[in-house]
N, C-alpha and C positions, 0 to 999 in steps of 0.2 A: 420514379422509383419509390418503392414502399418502404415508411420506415420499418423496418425488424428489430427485433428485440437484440440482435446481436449487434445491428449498426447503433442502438441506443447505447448498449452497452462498453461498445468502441468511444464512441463521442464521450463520454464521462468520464473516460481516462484520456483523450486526447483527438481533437480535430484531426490534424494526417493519418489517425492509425485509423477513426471514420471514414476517412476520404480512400487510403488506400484500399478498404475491404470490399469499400461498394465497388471499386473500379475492378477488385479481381486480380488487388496484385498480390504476386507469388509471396509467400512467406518465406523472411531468407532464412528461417529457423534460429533459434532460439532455445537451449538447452531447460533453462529455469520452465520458460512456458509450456513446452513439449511437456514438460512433467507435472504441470499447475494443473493441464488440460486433459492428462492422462488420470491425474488425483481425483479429477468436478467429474470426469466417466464413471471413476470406477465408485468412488462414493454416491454417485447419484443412482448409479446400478443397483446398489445393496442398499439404499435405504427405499428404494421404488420396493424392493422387495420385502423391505423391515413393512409400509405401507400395505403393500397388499395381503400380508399375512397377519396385519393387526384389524383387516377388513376383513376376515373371514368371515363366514356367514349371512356377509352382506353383497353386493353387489360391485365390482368391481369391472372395470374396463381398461383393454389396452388400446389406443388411439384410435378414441372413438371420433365420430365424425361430428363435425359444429352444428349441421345442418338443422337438429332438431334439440338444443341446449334444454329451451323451454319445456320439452316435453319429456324430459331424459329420467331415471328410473335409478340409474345407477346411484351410490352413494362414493365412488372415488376414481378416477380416470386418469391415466396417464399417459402422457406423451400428447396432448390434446395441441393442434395446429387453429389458432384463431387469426380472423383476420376483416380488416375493411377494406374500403377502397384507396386508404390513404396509410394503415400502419397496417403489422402483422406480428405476432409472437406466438411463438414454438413454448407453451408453459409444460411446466416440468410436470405437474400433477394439478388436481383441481378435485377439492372436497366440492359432495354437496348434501347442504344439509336440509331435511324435507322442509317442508312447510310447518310453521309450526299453529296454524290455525287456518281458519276458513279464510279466505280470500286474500292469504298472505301467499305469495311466493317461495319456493324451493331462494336456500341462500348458495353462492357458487365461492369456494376460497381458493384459490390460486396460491401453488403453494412452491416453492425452490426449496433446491439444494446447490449447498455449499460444504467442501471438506475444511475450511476454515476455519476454525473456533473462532476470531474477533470477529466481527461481522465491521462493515464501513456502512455511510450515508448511501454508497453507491448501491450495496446490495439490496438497499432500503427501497430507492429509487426503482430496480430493477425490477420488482415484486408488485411495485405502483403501479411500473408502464404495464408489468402483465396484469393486472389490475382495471388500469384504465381500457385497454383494448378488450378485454373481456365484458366490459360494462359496455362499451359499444355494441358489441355484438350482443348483448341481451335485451338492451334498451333499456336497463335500469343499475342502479349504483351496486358497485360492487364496497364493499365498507373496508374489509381485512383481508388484508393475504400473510404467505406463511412462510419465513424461512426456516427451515430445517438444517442445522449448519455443527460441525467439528465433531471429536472423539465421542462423547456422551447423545450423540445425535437430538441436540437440545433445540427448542422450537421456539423462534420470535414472534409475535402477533406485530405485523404492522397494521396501524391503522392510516388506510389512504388516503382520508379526506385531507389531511396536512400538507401530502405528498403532489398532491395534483397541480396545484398551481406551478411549480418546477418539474413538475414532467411537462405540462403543457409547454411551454418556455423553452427547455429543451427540443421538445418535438417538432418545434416550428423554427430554429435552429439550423435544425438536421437541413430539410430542401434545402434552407440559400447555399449551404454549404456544399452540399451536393449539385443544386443547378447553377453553379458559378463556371463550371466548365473549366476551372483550375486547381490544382491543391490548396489548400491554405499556406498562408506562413510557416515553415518549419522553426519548429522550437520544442529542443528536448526538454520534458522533464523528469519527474522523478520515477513517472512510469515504466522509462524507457528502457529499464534492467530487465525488467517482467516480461519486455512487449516482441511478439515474432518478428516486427521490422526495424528493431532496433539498429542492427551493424547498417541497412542500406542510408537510414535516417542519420546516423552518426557522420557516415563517409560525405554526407550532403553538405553536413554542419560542418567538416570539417574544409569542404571546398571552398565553400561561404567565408571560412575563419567567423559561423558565427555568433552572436553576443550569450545566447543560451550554451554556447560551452563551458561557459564560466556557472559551475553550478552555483546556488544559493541567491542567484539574482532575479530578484521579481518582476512580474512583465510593466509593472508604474514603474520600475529603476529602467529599464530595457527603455521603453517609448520616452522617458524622459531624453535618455541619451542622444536617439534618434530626433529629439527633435532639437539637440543643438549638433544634428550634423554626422555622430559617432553612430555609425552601423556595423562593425566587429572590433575584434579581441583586438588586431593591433592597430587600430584606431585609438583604442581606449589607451591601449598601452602607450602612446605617448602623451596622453592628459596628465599622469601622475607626477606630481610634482611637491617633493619634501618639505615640511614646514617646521618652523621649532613651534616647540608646541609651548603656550601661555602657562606660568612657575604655578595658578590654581589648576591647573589640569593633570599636571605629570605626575600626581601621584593614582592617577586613575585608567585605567586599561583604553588603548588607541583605539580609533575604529577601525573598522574592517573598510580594507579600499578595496575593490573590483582594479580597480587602476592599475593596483602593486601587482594583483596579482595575473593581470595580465601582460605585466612587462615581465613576470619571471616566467612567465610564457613564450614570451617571447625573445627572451636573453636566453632562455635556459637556465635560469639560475636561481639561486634562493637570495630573496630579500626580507631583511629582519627591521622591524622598524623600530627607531632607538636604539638604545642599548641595554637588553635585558642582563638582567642577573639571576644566575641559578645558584642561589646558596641553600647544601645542603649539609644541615647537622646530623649525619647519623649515616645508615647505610641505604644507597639507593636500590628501592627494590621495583625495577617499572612492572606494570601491570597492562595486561591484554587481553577481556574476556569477549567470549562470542556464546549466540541465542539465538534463540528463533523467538521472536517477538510475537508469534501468532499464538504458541504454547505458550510464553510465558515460563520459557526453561532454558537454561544457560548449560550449556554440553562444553565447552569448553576455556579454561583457566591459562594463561600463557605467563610467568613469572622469571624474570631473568634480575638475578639480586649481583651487583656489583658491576662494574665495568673494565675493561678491555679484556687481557685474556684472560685472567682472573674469573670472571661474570660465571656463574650457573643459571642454569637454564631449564626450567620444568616446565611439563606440559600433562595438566590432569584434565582428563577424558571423561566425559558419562555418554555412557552408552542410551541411555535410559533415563528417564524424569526421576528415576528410584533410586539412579546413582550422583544426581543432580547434591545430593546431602555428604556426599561420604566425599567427593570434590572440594566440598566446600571447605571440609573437616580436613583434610589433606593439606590443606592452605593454611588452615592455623595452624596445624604443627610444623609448618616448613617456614611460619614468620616468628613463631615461637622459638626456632633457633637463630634469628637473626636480633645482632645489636642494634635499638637504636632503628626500627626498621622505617624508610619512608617511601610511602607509595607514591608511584610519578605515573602520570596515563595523560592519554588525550583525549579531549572532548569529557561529558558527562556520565557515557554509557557507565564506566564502571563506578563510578560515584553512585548510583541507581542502585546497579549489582551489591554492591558494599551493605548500603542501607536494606534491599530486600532482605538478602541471606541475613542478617543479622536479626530481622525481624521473622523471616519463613524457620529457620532452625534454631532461632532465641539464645544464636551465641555472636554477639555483637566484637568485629575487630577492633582492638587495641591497637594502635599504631604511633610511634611517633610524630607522625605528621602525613597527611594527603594532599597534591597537588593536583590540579589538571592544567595543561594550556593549550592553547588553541580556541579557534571560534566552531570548530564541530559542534553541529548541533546534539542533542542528546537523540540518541536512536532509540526507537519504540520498544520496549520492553514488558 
């Protein structure tokens, strides 16, 4: 089987989702990705078309054929199918820029689209492998390719030569994994919200009871486990075992056990380690915001000031990156009538949010005091 650019592009976010494409299995659907994959069409449609209408006058192709690269005339080509006897990629479009002197070569850029604004290492990659396969097929070095990516349809230069050595790495990978004649390991991670085989992979893990349920746990903690023996959740769940903890340590935050929290997995129930204390001077206002992390824009503020039935409850909305400011403004006047106000959240997202707004709109929160707890990681913003 030939590597493709889309089995490439599977393997980088996960062995099984590799393994299942090459085999053909059914996609059990997936809301976020249906719509990830309907966003890379339709944006790859209009900007194939932004490209051809900024070639006018020149020479343009739609799925021209590989057969004759060398001798090709056009200056930009879309949909172009490359392939050897051992990879293949489908590139989205492919500059080419004449010769720029006697005995020099036409240069070829391989160029993607992404509706994305952040771009990742992986898109990097992906631009390499069309990259690398298109140099095969020329018989000589391809240097730069291009991605074209988010709202301002902005253009990355990658340079390949850095790239290669982990593509190559990767691409020799692919067959074991492929000629093994079995899936790999399953083990979910952080992909697996994005991915079309998520619920079937989930329901497997869930048969298994196994150790990749416990999010946040890396695969050196995982094989360590396994190699004293512990291969799922309630395996682990009975290792955990309470210690007082030494009079120089208690004034500084427990660690995080895998253990605990797969015994309240498996009790159903919530364990607290020690005995915390919430002492609050003033009035508790907890806080809940949500973003899209790829914009770089916070749509919505969740504030509930007080507790039991006393507690109000708001919820500021932006519709729009343009109403992202007037939410923000909405917030200080609703802490500005609060005594004494003290913000309570978990994890660091809104610690983030706090310090941005304060810096993007140059009106910095006054608060009597900010907490967060938990070990949530801080989500990309």
């Amino acid at each position: 089987m030939k590597i493709t650019s889309d089995l490439f592009d599977a393997f980088l976010k996960c062995p099984t989702k590799c393994y299942l494409r090459s085999i053909g299995q059914t996609r059990a659907g997936n809301a976020y990705a249906e719509w990830v994959r309907e966003q890379n069409d339709a944006y790859r449609k209009e900007a194939v078309q932004r490209l051809v209408t900024l070639a006018e006058g020149e020479v343009a192709v739609t799925q021209p054929g590989a057969a004759n690269l060398k001798t090709a005339t056009w200056r930009l080509a879309v949909d172009l199918s490359v392939e050897t006897e051992e990879m293949a990629s489908s590139l989205h479009a492919v500059e080419r820029v004449p010769s720029q002197g006697r005995g020099k070569p036409a240069q070829f850029i391989p160029v993607r689209f992404t509706f994305f604004n952040k771009l990742t290492k992986d898109d990097r990659l992906l631009v390499a492998f069309d990259s690398f396969v298109l140099s095969e097929v020329l018989g000589r070095e391809v240097r730069v390719g291009k991605v074209i990516h988010g709202d301002d349809h902005a253009t990355l230069n990658v340079k390949v030569a850095s790239l290669l050595g982990t593509v190559r790495k990767i691409a020799g990978k692919i067959p074991e994994l492929l000629g093994g004649g079995s899936p790999p390991d399953l083990i979910l991670n952080h992909h697996c919200g994005e991915c079309e085989f998520r619920d079937g992979c989930r329901q497997k893990a869930l048969e298994k009871d196994d150790l990749s349920l416990l999010g946040g746990m890396s695969a050196k903690e995982r094989q360590k486990l396994r190699s004293k023996g512990i291969f799922n959740v309630t395996q682990l769940s009975y290792t955990f075992r309470p210690r007082r903890r030494p009079k120089r340590l208690r004034g500084k935050r427990e660690k995080y056990h895998h253990s605990l929290k797969a015994l309240a997995i498996r009790e159903k129930k919530i364990h607290i380690v020690g005995s915390p204390e919430l002492k609050i001077e003033g009035t508790p206002v907890y806080l809940d915001v949500e973003g899209l992390p790829d914009r770089d824009f916070y749509y919505l503020i969740g504030v509930r000031i007080g507790n039991g039935d006393s507690a109000v409850r708001h919820s500021l909305w932006a519709d729009t990156v343009a109403d992202e400011g007037k939410i923000w403004r909405e917030l200080l006047s609703i802490l500005e009538t609060v005594e004494k106000p003290v913000l309570i959240h978990y994890g660091s997202y809104e610690s983030e949010f706090l310090e941005r707004m304060g810096e993007r709109y140059n009106s910095p929160l006054q608060v009597a005091d900010q907490r967060y707890y938990g070990e949530a990681p801080a989500r990309p913003a």
